[in-house]
ChimeraX commands (.cxc) that place a marker at each C-alpha (Angstrom):
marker #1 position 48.04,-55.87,-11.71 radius 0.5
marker #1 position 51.51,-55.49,-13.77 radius 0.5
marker #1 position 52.14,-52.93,-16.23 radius 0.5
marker #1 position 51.88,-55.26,-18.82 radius 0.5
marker #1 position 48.27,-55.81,-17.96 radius 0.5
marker #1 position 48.16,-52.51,-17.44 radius 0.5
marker #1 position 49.27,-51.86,-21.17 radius 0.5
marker #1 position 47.36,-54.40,-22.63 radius 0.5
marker #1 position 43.95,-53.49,-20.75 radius 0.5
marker #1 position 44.12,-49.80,-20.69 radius 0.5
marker #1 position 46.80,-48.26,-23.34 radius 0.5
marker #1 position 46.31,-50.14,-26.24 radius 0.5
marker #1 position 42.86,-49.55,-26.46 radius 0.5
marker #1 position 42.99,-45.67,-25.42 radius 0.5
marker #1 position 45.66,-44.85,-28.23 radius 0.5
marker #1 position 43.60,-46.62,-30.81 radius 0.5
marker #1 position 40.17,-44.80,-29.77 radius 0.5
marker #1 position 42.17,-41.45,-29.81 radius 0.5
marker #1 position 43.35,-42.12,-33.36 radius 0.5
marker #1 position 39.67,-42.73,-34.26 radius 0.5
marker #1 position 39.06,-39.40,-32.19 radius 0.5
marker #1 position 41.34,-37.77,-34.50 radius 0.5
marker #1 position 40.49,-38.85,-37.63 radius 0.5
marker #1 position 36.62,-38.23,-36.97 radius 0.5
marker #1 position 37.47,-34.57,-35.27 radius 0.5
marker #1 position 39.72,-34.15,-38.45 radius 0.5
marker #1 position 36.85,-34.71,-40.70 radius 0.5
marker #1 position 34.00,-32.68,-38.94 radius 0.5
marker #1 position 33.03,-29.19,-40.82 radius 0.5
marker #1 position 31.03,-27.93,-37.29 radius 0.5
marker #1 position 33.66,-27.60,-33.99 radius 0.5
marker #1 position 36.79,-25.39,-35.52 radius 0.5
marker #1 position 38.60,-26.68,-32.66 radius 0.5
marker #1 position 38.12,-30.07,-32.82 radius 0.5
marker #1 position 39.14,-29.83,-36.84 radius 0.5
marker #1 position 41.92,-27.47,-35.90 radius 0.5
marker #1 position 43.26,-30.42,-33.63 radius 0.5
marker #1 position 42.67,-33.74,-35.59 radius 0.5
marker #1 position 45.79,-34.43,-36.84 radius 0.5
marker #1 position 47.82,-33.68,-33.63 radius 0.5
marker #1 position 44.98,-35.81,-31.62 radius 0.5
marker #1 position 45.83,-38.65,-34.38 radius 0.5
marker #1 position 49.62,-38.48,-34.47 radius 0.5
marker #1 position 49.84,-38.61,-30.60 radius 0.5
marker #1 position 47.21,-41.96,-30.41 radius 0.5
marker #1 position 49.45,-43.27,-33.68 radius 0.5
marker #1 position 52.97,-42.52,-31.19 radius 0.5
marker #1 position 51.09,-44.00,-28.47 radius 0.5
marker #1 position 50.34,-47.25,-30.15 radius 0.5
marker #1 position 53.36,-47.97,-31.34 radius 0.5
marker #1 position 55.26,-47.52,-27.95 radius 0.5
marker #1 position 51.90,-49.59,-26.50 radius 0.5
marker #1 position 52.61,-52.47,-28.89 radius 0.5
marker #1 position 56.56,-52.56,-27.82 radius 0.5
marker #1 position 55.66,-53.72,-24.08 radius 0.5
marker #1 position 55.81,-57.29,-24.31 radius 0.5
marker #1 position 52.29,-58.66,-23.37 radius 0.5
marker #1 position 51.99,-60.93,-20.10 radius 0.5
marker #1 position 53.00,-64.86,-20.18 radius 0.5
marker #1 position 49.84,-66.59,-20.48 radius 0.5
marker #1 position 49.69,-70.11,-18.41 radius 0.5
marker #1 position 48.93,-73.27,-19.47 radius 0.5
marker #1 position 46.41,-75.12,-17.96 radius 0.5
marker #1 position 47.39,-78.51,-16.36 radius 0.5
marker #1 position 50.76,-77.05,-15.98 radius 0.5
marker #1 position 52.82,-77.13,-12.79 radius 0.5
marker #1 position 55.23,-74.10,-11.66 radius 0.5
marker link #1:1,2 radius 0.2
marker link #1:2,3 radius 0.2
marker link #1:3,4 radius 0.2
marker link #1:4,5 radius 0.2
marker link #1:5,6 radius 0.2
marker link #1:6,7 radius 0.2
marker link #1:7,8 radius 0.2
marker link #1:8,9 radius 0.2
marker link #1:9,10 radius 0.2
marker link #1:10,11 radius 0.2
marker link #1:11,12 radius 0.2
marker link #1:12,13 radius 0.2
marker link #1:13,14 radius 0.2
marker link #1:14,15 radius 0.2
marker link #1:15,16 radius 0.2
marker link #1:16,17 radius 0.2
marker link #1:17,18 radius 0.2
marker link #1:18,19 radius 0.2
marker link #1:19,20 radius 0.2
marker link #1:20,21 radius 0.2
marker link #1:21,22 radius 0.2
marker link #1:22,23 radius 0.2
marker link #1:23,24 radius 0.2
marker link #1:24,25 radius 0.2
marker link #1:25,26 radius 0.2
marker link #1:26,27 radius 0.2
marker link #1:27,28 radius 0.2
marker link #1:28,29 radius 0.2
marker link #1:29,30 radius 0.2
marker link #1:30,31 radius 0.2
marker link #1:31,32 radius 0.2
marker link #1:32,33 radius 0.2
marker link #1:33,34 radius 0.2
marker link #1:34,35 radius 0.2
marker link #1:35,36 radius 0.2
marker link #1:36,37 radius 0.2
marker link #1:37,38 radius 0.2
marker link #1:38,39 radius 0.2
marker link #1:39,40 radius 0.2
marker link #1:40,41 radius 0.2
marker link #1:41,42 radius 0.2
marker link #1:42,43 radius 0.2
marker link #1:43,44 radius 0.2
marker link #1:44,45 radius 0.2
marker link #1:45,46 radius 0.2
marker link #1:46,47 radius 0.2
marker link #1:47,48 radius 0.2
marker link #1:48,49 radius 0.2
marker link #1:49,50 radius 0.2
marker link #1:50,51 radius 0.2
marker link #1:51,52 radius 0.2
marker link #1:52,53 radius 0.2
marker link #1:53,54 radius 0.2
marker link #1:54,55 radius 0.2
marker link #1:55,56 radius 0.2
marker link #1:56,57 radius 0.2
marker link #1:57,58 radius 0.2
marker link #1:58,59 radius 0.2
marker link #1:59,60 radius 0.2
marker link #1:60,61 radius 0.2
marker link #1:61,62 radius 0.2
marker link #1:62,63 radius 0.2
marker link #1:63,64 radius 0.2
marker link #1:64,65 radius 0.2
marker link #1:65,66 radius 0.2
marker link #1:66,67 radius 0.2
view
């Protein structure tokens, strides 16, 4: 499995449920923690993404091709 893969599996999907984390923990009244952290927990997801979404994704092959 390539990095790529990797990215496209794994990292995408992590920094966008951490943004989600954020926002939600940002918006809590009960855990002071949690709502003391929000915003940092949603800029690092955001930074995440947006380095995520610069690896290019892996070629995809067409079928009935021949390499």
């Amino acid at each position: 499995m390539t990095f790529r893969a990797l990215n496209q599996k794994y990292l995408e999907p992590g920094s966008q449920y951490l943004m989600i984390f954020g926002i939600i923990a940002l918006c809590q009244p009960w855990n002071l923690l949690l709502h003391r952290y929000g915003l940092t927990l949603t800029l690092i997801g955001l930074i995440a993404f947006m380095v995520a979404t610069k690896i290019p994704r892996p070629e995809q092959r067409a079928e009935g091709s021949e390499s």
